[in-house]
N, C-alpha and C positions, 0 to 999 in steps of 0.2 A: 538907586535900585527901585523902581519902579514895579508895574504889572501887578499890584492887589492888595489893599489893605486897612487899615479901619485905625476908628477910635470912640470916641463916645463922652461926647460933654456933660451929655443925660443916662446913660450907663450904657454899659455895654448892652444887656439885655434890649431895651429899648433900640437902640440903634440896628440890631438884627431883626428887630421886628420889624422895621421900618424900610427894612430891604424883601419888601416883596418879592421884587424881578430874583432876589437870590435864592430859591426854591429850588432843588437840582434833582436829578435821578441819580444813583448810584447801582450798580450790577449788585453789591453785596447786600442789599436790600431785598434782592429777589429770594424766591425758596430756596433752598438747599438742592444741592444734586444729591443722588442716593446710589445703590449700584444695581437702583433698575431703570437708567438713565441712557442715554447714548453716548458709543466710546469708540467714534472713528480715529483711523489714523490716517495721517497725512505725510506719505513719505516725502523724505529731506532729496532736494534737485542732484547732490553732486556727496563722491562719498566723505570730502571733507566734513562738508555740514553734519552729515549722520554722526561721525565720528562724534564731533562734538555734543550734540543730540543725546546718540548714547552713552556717551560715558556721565552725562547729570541722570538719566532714567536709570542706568542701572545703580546708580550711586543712593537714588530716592527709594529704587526699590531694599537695597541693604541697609540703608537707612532706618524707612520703616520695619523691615523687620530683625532690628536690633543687630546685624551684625557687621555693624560699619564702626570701628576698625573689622575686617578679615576676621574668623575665630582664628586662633593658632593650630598650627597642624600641629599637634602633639601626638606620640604615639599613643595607639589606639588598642588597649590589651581585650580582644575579643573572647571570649568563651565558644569556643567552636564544639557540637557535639551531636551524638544520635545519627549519624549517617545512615538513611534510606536508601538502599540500593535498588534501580531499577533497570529496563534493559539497557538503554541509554543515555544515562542519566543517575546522578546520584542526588539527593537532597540531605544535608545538614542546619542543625539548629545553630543562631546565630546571635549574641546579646552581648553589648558593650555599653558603656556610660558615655556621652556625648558631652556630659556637664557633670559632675557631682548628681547623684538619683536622679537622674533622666537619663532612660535608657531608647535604645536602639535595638528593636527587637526585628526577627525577621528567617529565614531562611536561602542559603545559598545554593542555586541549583549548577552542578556540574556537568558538561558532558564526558559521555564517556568513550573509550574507541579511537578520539584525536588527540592531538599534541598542539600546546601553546605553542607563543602566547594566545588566549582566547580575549574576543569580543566580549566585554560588560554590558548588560542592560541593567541597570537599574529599576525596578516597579514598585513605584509607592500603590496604594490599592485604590485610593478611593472611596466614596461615602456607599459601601455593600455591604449591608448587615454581616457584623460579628469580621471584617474586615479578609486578612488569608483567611478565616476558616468556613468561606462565603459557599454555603450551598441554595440554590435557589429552591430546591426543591422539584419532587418528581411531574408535581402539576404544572409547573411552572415551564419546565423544561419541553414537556409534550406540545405546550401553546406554542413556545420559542421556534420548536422544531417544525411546527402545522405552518407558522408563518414566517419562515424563510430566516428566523433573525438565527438559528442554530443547525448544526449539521449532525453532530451526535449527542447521545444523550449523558452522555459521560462530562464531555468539554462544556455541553452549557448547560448543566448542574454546578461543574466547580471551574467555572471561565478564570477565576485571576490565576487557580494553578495550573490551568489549558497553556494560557499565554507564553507561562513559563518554563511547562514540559518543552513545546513547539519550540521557544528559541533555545534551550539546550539543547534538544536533537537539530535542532540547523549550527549548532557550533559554538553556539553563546553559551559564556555564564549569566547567571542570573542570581541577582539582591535581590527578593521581596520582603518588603519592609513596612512594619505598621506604621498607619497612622495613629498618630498619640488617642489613647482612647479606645483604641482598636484592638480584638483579638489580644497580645502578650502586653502591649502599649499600654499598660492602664495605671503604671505609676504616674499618671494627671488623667483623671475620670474622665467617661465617654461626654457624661452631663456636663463635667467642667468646661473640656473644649471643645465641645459641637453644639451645647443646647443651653450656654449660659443666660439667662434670662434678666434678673434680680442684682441689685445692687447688695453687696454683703457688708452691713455695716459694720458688723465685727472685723469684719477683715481689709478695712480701709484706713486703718489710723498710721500715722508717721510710721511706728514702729513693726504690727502688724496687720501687714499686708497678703493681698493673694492679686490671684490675676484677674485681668479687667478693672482693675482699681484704679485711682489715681496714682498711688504710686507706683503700679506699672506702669501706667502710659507715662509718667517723668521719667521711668528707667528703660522706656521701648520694650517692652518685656510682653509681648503678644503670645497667645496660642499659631496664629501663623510663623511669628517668628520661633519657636520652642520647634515646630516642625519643620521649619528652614533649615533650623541651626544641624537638626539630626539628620538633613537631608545631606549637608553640607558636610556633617562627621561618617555618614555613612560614603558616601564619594572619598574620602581621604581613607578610608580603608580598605576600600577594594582597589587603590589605587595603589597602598601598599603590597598589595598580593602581589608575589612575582610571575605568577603564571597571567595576569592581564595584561592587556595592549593598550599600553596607556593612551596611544592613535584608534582604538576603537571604544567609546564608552558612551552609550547611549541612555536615554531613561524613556520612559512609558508608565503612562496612567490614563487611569477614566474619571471625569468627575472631579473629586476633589484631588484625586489623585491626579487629573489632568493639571489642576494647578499649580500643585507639585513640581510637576515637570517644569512647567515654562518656567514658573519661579526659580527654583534650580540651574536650570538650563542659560538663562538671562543673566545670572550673574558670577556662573563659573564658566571658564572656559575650557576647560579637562571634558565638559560634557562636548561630543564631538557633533552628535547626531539626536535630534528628541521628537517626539508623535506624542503630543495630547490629545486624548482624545475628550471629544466630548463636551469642552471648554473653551475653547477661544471663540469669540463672537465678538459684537460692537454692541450686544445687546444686555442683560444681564451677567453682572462681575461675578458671580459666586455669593452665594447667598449663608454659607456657613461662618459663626467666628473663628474659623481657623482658614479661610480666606482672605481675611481682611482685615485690614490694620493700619494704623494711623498715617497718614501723607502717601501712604501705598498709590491712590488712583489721582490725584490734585494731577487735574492736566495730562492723564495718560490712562490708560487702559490694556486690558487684556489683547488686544492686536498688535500695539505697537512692545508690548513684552515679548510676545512671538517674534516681532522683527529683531532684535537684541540677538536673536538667535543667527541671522544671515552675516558672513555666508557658511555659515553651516549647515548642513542640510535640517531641514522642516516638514513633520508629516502632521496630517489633522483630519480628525471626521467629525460630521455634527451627525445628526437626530432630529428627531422632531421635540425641541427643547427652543430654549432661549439661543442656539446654535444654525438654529434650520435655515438662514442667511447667508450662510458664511460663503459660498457661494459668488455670492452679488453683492455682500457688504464684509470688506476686510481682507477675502482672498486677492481680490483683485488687483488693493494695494501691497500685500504683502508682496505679487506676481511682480508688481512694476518695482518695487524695492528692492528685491534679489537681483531683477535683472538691471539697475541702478550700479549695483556691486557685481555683475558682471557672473551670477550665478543663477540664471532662471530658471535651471534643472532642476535647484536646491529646494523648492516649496514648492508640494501640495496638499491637498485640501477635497475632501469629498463629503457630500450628504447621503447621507441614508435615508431611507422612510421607516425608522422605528424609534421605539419611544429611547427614553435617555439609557443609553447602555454600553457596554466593551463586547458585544455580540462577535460570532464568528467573521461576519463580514465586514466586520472594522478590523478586529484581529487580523484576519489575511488580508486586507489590507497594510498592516503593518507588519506584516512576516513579510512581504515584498519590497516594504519600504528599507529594511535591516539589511534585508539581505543585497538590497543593492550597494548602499552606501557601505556596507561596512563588510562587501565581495564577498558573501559568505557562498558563494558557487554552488547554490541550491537551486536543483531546475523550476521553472517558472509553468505554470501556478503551484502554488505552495500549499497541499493539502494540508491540514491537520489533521494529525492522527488520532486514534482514542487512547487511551492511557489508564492506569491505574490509579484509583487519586489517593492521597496521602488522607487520613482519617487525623482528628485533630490531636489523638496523642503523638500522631507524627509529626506532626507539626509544630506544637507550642516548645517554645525554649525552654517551662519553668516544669522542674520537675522535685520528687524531695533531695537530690543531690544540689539542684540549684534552684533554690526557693525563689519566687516571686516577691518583688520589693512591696514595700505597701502605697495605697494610692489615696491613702487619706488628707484631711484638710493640713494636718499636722508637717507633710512629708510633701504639700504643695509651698507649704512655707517653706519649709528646708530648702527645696531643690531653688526656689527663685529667688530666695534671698540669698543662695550659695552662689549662683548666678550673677546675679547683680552685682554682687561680691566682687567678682571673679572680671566683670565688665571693667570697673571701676578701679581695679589693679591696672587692665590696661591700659585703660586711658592714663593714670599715673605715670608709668612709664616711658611715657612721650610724653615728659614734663621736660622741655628744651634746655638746655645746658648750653648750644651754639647756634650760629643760624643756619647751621645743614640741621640741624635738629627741631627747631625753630620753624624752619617750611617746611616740614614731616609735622608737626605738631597743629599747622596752620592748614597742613592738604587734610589731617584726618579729622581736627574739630572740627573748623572753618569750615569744609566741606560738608562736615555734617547740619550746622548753623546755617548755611546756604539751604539746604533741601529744608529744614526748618519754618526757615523766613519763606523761603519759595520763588522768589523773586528776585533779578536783581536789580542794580542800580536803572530806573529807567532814563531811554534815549531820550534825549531833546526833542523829535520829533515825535514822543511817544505823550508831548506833555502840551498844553494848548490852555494859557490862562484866561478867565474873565474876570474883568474889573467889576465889582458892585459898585465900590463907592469908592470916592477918592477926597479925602477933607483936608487941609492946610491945619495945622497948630502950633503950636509957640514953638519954632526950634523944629521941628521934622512934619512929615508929611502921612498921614495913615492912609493906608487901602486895606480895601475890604476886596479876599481875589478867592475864587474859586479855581484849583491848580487842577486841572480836570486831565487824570492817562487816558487819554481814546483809546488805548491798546485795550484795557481791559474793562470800559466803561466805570472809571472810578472818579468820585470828585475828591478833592479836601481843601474845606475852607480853610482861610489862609488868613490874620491879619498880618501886613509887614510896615513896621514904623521904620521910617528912613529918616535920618539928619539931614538937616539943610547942610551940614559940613561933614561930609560922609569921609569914613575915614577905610573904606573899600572893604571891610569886615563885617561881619551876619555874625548873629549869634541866633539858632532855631530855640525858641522857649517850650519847654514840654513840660506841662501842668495838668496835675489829677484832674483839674474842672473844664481840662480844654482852653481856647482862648480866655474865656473869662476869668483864668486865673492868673491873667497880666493886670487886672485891674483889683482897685478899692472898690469898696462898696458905692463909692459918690460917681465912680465912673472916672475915679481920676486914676494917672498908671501907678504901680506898685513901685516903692521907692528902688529896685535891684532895677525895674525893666528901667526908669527912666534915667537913672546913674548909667548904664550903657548909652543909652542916646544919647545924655549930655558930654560923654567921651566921643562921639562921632561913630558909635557902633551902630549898625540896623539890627533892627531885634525882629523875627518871624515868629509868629503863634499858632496852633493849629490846633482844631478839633481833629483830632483821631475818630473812627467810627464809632460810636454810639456817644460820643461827644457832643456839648453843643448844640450847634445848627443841624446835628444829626436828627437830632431829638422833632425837630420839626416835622420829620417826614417818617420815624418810625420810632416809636416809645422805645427806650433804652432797655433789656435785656438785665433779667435777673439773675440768671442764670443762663451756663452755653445753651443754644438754640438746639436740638436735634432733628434729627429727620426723623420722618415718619414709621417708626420700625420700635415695637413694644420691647425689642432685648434691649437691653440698657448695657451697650457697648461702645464705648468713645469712636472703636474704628468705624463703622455705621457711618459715623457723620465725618470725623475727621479723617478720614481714609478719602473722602472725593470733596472735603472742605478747609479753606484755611483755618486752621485754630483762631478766634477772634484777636490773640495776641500778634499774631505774624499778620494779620489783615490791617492791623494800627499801626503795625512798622512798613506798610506798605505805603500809609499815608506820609510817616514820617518819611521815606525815601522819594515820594514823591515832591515835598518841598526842597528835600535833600538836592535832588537830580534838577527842579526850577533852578535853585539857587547856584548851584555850579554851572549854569548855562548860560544864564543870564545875560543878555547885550553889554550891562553894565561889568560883568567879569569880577565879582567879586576876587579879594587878593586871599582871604581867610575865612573857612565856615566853621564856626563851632557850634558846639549843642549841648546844651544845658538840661537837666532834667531831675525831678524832686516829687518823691513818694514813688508809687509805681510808674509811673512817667519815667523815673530814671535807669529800671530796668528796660523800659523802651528804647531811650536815648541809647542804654548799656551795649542791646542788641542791635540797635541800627550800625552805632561804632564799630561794633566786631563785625559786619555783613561788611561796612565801608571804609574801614578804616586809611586807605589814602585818598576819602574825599573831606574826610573830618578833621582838623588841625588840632582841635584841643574837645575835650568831652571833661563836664563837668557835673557830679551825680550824686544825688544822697538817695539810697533806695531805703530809706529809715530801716534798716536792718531786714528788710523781707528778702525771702526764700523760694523758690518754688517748692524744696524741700517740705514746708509746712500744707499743701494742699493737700485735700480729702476725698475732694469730691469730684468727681468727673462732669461734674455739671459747674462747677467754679468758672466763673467767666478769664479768669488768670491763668487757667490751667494751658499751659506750652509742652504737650509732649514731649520729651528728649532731653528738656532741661536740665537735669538732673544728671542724665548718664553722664553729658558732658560738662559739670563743671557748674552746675547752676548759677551763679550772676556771679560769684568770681571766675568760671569759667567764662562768661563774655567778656569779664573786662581784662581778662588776660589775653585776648585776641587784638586789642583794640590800639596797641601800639601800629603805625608810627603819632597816631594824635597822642598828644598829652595830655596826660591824663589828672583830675584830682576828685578824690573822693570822700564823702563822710563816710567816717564809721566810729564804731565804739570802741576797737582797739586802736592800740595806739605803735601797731607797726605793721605794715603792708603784708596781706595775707602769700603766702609762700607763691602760690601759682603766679599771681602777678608779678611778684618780683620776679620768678625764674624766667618768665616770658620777656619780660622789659630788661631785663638783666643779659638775656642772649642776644638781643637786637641793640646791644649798648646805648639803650635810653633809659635806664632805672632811674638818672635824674631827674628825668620828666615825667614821673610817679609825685604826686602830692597829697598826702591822708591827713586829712584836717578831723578831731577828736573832739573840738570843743562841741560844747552844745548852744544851741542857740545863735540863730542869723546867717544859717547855714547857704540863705542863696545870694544874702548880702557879701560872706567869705567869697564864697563860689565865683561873685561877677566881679572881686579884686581880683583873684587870682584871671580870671578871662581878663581882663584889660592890663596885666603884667606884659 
């Protein structure tokens, strides 16, 4: 096996210096994207392709925001009360728990005079001072009205109640629903999820935690996600009501509330018909923390979230905002993707000339969009009338018969550790017992470990080696190879030691110091690597990023890199960047993908790994596990569970919800497996895993201490 690799009679070190011509570029070297970056989309030729397309986007999007498994539709015991009778229309107070003390606060508008089933609109609000209780004010309204963005002075004073009178007297009900923070929503402070700043040291340790920590990003526990999950509980509620049309259920927002929508809309299918407005661009994602969250944007954007929606009908209007393209950047594509699937009636898309807002003339614009798709046989054009508006004791749910919960730091613990709780049962319950349960257990981790990692196994064509060097030594042959994916401009140096009597088996070596952890200090190999080569194995090494020969082209990183944005919030960067953990298993699958390729056709690949290295190897085996035959791993006892800091260069989002490193190595069946540790019987997930796939015998927990990669390279040559 040929194509790259090295050795060093004078050490390692020197021998890399000596490979000048080996100086590479790498894309992960460049600046970070951020989500004031560009975010085209590029629709799929044919609708197989989309298919497949979609279903990993909307999987990345549930992902990141924590609700990957599905939450369970459990009933939903609402508080229903205070009905406002108006002419056409009723309004009631509306409050339920989504999670343990997080609640769903909101109002239900009825019409009156028709008969079900009725049309649902859902309306999350968006970032409007003081949220449903949004008056803009009288000076405000007279400017609105001088220049064309409002029609009476009633409706654009109190526009999100406008919205909602308007589609109750056309025939809808109507959820308006806060955003967390908002108006009733303040069991999790406005400051906590819109304006979190500061890292809280007190509230970052193992045990407690708050949001934006580390250990929410190991448990996916976002403020977008906390407002997913309510979006996602308030849809299964009105979807309970019997007087709904479960075939008409649309939603609408402005702003953040635009996000809402799409986000909702993208990964439920109950929502039939949705118009955000004010949001979808190729230009800036949303600039709130309750936008944004970790693997949310990696390789996708707010356009291609809107297409998730086809073919079901799509309305949209921009502003003079980070929107005012949409036009000429995004509609165009969405135009040829509908009409791809055979529905190019199903999306549009308009600009206004007013600054960022849900004005009258996006409203009637979306009073025409409803009423078409969802034949509410209102004649066209669709005035809005004036109305009487609800005063905020109308409004709020919490009165002294039903007191308002508390939204202290105390009661942000409770609800997210009730949570995480609550996640963590689930995932238990798809602990496999057979192998129908087994690929249930493999679509919901697995899949979640794929959006993770982010990538998969790359093609053969996607991989294009260069030889540095190639030296002859006693009994095998070294190259020195840079395994370079053109797909995504990545390199990774590579040494691979082949025997002159090859016996058609690789073993990939994964070392805390990178290559240089296959050698002694004199430059001669480590007695584990060279006991493989003397049995006829090839043995591969590689510097992962900031490994190594990395180090030549960019000083290694003390901490995660961030982008440029003073809130100290993991999504920021890891929302449109790979965590540096999944960018090193990108290198490990890049030698992974060389090596199964290869002319020479190896017959066996395994992969060896020790210290944190071996939760590398842990995680490549679980993304690959029918390219790997045996994985061999001491992760000296480490956790992701122990991490603090959101700046930790270790830190892996999700890690934790799902299983943390015995959650990889329970995936990692059909290779065999053996592994160190301190107990002295196989922790329960992995045997239930290996146990449904009837390979528990090819589980091996080696206890001793001491020589643990010399054990490790017996057991690889059994």
């Amino acid at each position: 096996m040929s194509a790259g690799v090295i050795g060093s009679p004078a050490g390692l070190e020197a021998l890399i210096a000596a490979d000048a011509e080996a100086a590479f570029k790498d894309s992960r070297l460049d600046a970070l994207k951020d989500l004031n970056g560009y975010f085209p989309f590029t629709p799929a030729e044919t609708p197989e392709a989309w298919e497949q397309r979609a279903e990993y986007v909307r999987r990345q999007i549930q992902v990141a925001a924590g609700v990957w498994p599905e939450p369970e539709n459990t009933k939903i015991n609402a508080t229903i009360h205070g009905k406002v009778d108006r002419d056409e229309y009723t309004v009631e107070k509306v409050f339920f728990e989504s999670s343990p003390g997080l609640y769903v606060t909101g109002n239900l508008y009825r019409p009156k005079g028709k008969s079900g089933p009725f049309p649902m609109v859902l309306s999350p609000h968006g970032h409007f001072a003081e949220g449903r209780f949004y008056d803009s004010g009288a000076q405000k309204v007279q400017a609105d009205i001088k220049a064309g963005a409002e029609k009476h002075e009633v409706g654009g004073r109190y526009p999100l109640q406008a919205r909602c009178v308007e589609l109750a007297r056309m025939g809808c009900m109507v959820f308006h629903y806060d955003m967390l923070g908002y108006a009733d929503g303040f069991c999790l402070s406005y400051d906590l999820i819109h304006r979190f700043a500061k890292q809280r040291p007190d509230m970052s340790s193992e045990k407690n935690w708050g949001l934006f920590s580390a250990q929410s990003e190991l448990r996916l526990i976002s403020a977008l996600g906390l407002q997913t999950l309510n979006s996602i509980r308030a849809l299964d509620w009105v979807c309970s009501l019997a007087e709904v049309d479960q075939k008409r259920i649309g939603i609408t927002g402005a702003s953040g509330g635009g996000t809402q929508t799409f986000i909702l809309a993208a990964i439920d299918q109950r929502i039939t018909a949705a118009f955000p407005a004010v949001m979808v661009s190729t230009a800036m994602q949303g600039g709130c923390t309750c936008e944004n969250a970790t693997y949310l944007r990696i390789g996708t954007g707010n356009i291609e979230f809107a297409a998730l929606l086809a073919p079901r009908p799509l309305g949209m209007t921009a502003a003079d905002d980070w929107t005012k393209e949409i036009e000429s950047k995004g509609l165009p594509e969405l135009k040829q993707h509908f009409k791809m699937l055979g529905v190019p009636e199903n999306v549009i898309g308009k600009y206004y000339p007013f600054p960022h807002n849900y004005n009258y003339v996006s409203r009637t614009m979306m009073y025409e969009f409803f009423n078409q798709h969802f034949e509410l046989g209102q004649s066209s054009p669709i005035v809005e009338a004036d109305f009487k508006p609800l005063s905020r004791e109308e409004l709020t749910v919490w009165n002294k018969q039903y007191p308002a919960p508390p939204g202290d730091v105390e009661s942000e613990i409770r609800i997210l550790h009730t949570l995480a709780k609550n996640n963590a049962a689930q995932i238990e319950r798809l602990t496999p017992r057979d192998q129908k349960s087994l690929a249930e257990y493999r679509r919901v981790v697995g899949g979640a470990i794929a959006v993770m990692i982010g990538r998969p196994l790359p093609e053969k064509e996607d991989l294009e080696p260069e030889i540095v060097s190639e030296e002859s030594r006693t009994g095998y042959r070294q190259y020195h190879t840079l395994i370079k994916n053109k797909r995504f401009g990545e390199v990774t140096p590579t040494l691979f030691f082949l025997p002159e009597q090859w016996n058609q088996k690789v073993v990939i070596w994964l070392d805390d110091q990178g290559k240089a952890g296959l050698f002694k200090a004199d430059g001669s190999l480590k007695s584990p690597i060279q006991r493989l080569l003397d049995s006829g194995t090839a043995v591969a090494g590689i510097d992962v990023l900031y490994q190594g020969e990395f180090s030549k082209l960019q000083a290694a990183p003390t901490e995660m890199p961030v982008v440029k944005n003073p809130r100290e919030f993991a999504g920021y960067t890891l929302g449109y960047n790979h965590p540096i953990f999944s960018k090193q298993i990108h290198d490990i699958l890049n030698v992974l993908a060389f090596s199964k390729y290869h002319d020479s056709q190896p017959q066996s690949i395994a992969l060896a790994g020790f210290g944190f290295s071996g939760v590398r190897a842990a995680a490549t085996c679980a993304h690959c596990p029918e390219v790997v035959q045996k994985l061999a791993v001491d992760t000296g006892g480490f956790h992701f569970a122990e991490i603090t800091s959101i700046r930790d260069l270790r830190l892996w989002p999700g890690a934790v919800k799902y299983g943390d490193v015995e959650g990889l190595l329970s995936l990692c069946q059909p290779a065999a497996l053996w592994f160190a540790g301190k107990s002295s019987s196989i922790p329960e997930l992995i045997q239930s895993t290996y146990n449904a796939a009837g390979q528990l015998n090819q589980v091996t927990l080696y206890h001793e201490t001491g020589k643990r990669e010399a054990a490790a390279v017996e057991w690889l040559l059994q």
